[in-house]
C-alpha positions as CSV (number, residue, x, y, z in Angstrom):
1,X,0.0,0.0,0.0
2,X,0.9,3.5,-0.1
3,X,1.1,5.0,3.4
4,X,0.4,2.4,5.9
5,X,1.8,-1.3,5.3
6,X,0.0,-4.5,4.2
7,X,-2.1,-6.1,6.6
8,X,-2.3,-2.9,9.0
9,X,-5.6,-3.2,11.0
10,X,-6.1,0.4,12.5
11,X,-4.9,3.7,11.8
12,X,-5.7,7.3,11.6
13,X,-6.9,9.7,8.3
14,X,-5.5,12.8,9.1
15,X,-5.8,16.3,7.4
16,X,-2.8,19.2,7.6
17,X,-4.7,22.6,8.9
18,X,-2.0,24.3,6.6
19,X,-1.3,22.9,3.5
20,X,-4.5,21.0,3.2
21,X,-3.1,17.5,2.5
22,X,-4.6,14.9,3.9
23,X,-3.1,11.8,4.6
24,X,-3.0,7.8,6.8
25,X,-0.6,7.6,9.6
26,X,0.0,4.2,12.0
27,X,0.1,6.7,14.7
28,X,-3.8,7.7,16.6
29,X,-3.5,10.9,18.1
30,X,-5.7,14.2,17.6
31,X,-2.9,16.2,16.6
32,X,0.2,15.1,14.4
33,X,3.3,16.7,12.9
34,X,2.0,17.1,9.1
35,X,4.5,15.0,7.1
36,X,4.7,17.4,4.0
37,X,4.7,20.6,5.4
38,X,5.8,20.5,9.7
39,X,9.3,19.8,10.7
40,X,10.2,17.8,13.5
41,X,12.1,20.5,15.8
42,X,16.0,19.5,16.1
43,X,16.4,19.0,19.8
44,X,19.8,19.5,19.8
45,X,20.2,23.2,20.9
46,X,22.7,25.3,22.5
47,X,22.9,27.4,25.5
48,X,21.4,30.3,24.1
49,X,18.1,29.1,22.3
50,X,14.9,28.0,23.5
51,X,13.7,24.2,23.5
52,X,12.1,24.2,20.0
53,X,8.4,23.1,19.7
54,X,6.4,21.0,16.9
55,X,3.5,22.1,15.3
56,X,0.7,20.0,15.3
57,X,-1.1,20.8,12.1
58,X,-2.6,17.6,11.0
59,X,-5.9,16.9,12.8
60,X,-7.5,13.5,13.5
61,X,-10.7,13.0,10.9
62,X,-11.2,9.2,11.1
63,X,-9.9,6.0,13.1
64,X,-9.9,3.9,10.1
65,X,-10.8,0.2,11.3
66,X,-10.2,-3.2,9.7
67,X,-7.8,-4.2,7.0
68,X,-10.6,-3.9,4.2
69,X,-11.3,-0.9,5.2
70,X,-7.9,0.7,5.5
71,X,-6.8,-1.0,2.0
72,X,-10.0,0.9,0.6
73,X,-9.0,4.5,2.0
74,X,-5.2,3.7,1.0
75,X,-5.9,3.5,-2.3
76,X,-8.8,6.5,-2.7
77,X,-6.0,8.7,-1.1
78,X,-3.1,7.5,-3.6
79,X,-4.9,7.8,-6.3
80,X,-5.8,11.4,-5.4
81,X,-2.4,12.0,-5.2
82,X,-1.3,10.3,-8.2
83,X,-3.7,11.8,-10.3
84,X,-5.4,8.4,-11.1
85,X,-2.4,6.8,-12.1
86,X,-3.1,3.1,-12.4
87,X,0.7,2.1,-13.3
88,X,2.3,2.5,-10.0
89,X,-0.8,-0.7,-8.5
């Protein structure tokens, strides 16, 4: 599949606040470091600068459940994103 692996039961569809992309991730949280757009902060800092912070931009829209069902929404969302590309299945 195309953003969670084969055979994966549960996981969360997710949509980025800022850049609008919406995406699966393993992880089930309400908030998530987007993947296209957030950075994970570098925690290694120096004795001058602040602790750096992630933005949590992607919110939670759906706990996907069962394998059918997360196959299903894996391949709506890729081929949104590949513009209906068939080759790539």
């Amino acid at each position: 599949m195309y953003y969670v692996p084969d055979g994966t039961e549960q996981c969360g569809f997710y949509e980025c606040e800022e850049c609008g992309s919406r995406f699966l991730d393993l992880r089930i949280a309400p908030r998530l470091v987007c993947p296209y757009c957030g950075e994970a902060p570098d925690m290694e800092i120096g004795p001058d600068e602040e602790m750096p912070t992630a933005c949590e931009s992607a919110k939670l829209l759906q706990m996907i459940c069962g394998v059918e069902e997360v196959e299903k929404m894996d391949m709506l969302l890729s081929l949104a994103l590949t513009g209906g590309d068939y080759n790539w299945i």
